[in-house]
C-alpha positions as CSV (number, residue, x, y, z in Angstrom):
1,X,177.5,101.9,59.7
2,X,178.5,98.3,61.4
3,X,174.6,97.3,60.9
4,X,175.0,98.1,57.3
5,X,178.0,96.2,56.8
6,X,176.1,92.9,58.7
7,X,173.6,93.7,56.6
8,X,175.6,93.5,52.9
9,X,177.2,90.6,54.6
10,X,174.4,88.6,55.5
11,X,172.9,89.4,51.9
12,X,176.0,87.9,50.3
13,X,175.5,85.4,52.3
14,X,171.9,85.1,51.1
15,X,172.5,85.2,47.7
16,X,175.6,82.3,47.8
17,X,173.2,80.2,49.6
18,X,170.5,80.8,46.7
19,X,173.0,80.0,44.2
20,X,174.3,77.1,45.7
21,X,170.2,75.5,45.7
22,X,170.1,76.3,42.0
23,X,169.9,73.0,39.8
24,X,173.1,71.9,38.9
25,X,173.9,70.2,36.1
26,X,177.0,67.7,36.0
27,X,178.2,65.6,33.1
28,X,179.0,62.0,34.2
29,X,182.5,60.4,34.0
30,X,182.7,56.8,31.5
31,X,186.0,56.3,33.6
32,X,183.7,56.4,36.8
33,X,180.7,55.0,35.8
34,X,179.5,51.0,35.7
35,X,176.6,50.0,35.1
36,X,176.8,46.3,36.5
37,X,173.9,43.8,35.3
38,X,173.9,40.0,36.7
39,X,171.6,37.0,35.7
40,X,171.6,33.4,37.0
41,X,173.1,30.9,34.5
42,X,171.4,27.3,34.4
43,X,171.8,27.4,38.7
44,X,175.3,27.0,38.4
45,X,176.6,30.8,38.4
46,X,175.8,34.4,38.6
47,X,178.1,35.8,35.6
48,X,178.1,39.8,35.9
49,X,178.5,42.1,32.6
50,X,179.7,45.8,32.4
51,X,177.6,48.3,30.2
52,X,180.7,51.1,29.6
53,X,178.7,55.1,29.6
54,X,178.9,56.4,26.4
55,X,177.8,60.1,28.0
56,X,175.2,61.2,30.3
57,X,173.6,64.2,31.8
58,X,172.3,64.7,35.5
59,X,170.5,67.5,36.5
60,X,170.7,67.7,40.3
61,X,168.6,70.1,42.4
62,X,168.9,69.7,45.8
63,X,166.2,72.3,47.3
64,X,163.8,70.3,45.1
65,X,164.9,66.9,44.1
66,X,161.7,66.6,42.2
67,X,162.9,68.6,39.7
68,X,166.4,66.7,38.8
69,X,166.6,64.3,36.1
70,X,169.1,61.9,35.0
71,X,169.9,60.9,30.6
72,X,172.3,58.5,30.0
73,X,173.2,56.5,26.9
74,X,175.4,53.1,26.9
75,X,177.1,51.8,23.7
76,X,176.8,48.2,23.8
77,X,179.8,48.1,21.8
78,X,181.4,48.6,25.7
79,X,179.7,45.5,26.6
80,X,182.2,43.8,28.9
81,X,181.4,40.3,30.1
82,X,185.1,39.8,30.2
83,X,184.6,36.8,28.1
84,X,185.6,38.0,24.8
85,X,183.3,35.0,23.3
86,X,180.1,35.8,25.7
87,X,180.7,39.4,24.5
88,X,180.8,38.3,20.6
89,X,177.0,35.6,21.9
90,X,175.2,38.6,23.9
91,X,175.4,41.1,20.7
92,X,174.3,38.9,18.4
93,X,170.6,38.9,17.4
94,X,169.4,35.8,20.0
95,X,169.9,38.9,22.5
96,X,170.7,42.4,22.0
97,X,171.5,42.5,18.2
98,X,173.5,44.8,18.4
99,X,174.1,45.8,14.6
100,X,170.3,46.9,15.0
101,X,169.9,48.4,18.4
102,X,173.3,49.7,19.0
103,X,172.6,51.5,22.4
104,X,170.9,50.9,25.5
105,X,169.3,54.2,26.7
106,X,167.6,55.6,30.0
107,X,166.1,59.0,30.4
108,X,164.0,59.6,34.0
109,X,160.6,60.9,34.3
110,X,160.3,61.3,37.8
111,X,162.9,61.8,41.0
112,X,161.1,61.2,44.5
113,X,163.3,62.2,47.6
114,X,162.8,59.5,50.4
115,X,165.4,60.9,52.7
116,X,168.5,60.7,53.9
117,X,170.4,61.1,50.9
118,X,167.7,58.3,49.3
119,X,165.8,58.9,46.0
120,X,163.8,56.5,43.7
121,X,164.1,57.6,39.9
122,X,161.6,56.6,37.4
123,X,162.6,56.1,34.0
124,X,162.1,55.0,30.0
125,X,164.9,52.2,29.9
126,X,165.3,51.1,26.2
127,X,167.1,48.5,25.1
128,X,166.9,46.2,22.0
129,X,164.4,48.7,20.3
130,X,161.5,48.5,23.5
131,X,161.1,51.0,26.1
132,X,159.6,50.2,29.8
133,X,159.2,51.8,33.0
134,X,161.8,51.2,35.3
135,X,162.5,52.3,39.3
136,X,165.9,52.6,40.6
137,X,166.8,53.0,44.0
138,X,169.4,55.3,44.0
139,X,171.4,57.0,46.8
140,X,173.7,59.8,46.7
141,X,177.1,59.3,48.0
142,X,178.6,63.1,48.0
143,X,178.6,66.2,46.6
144,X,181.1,68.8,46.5
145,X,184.3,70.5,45.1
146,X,186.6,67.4,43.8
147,X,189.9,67.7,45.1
148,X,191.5,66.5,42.0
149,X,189.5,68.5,39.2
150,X,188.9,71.5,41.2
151,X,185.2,71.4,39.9
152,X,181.7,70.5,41.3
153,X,181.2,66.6,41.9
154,X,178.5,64.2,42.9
155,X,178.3,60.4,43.1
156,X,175.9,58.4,43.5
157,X,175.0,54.5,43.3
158,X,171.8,52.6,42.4
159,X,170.2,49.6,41.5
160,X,167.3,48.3,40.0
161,X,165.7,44.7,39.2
162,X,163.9,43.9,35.7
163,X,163.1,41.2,33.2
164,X,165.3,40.5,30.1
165,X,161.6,39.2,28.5
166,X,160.1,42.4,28.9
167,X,162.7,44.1,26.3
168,X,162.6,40.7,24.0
169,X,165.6,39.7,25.3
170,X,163.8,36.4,26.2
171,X,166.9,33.6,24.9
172,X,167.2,30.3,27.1
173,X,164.5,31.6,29.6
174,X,163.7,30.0,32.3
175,X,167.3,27.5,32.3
176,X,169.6,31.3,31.8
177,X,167.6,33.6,34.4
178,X,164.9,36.1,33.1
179,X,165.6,38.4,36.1
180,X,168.2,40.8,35.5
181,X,170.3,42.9,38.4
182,X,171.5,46.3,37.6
183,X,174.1,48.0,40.2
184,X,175.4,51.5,39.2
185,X,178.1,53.5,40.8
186,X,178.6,57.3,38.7
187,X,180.1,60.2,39.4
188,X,179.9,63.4,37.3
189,X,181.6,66.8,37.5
190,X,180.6,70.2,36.2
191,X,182.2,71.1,33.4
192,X,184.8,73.6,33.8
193,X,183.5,76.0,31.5
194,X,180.2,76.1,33.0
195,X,181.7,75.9,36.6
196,X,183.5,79.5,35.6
197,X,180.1,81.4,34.8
């Protein structure tokens, strides 16, 4: 009788193992998500913007990170330079025009696991009506219940380099930097009515 108990146990504990490797998918957080870009400005300084999330999706799956996936879609009417006149410049149509191209968009096509809590994400990145490749190197921070929400978390941060040309974005090149620096810090939750099923 005792084996058969060990037995039911050990399958429970098979079965809340399986479930926990299933993909999960969280819904990132715009009051915990930046999406930092930089660019060098005539030598003299590196001014840093802030691209607010308008919503996003990642799919995490942690027995086989190939398979997550990451959607995310930024308003540039969030743009945040902090500047309220560079704001008012960047969305005009010298650089994003942002009456035409309203969001900036990335949706991955490939997740590689490196390690150690290390991935590289491929993705379409759109902005200002072009789409091109980009690689981020992203790295997962945690993962587990949060403590406030009482729901599934994750967190992770990446960044990326690229060229403001590549997009048309191409204004004052070389004197206001071409190369662009991304940093992203996210962290997403699963929403509580798909954390209860």
């Amino acid at each position: 009788m005792r084996a058969l108990q060990y037995l039911a146990f050990a399958g429970l504990l098979g079965a809340a193992a399986a479930a926990q490797a299933d993909p999960v998918t969280y819904k990132l957080d715009p009051g915990h998500t930046m999406v930092l870009f930089s660019w060098n400005h005539f030598g003299f300084s590196n001014p840093t913007a802030n691209l607010g999330l308008g919503e996003g999706t990642l799919v995490f799956d942690e027995k086989n990170p190939a398979k997550s996936s990451v959607e995310v879609t930024l308003p540039l009417a969030n743009l945040d330079t902090h500047v309220a006149k560079l704001d008012e410049h960047l969305k005009k149509p010298d650089f994003f025009d942002a009456d035409k191209y309203p969001t900036v968009t990335f949706k991955s096509t490939k997740v590689q696991a490196l390690g150690g809590g290390k991935f590289k994400v491929t993705g379409d990145l759109t902005v200002h009506g072009v789409t091109k490749p980009v690689v981020l190197d992203a790295r997962l921070n945690k993962q587990g219940e949060h403590p406030m929400l009482k729901t599934r978390a994750i967190g992770f941060d990446a960044t990326a380099t690229l060229k403001r040309s590549d997009f048309g974005l191409d204004a004052y090149v070389p004197n206001v930097g071409d190369e662009i620096k991304v940093r992203i810090t996210t962290e997403g939750e699963v929403p509580k009515d798909e954390a209860a099923k």
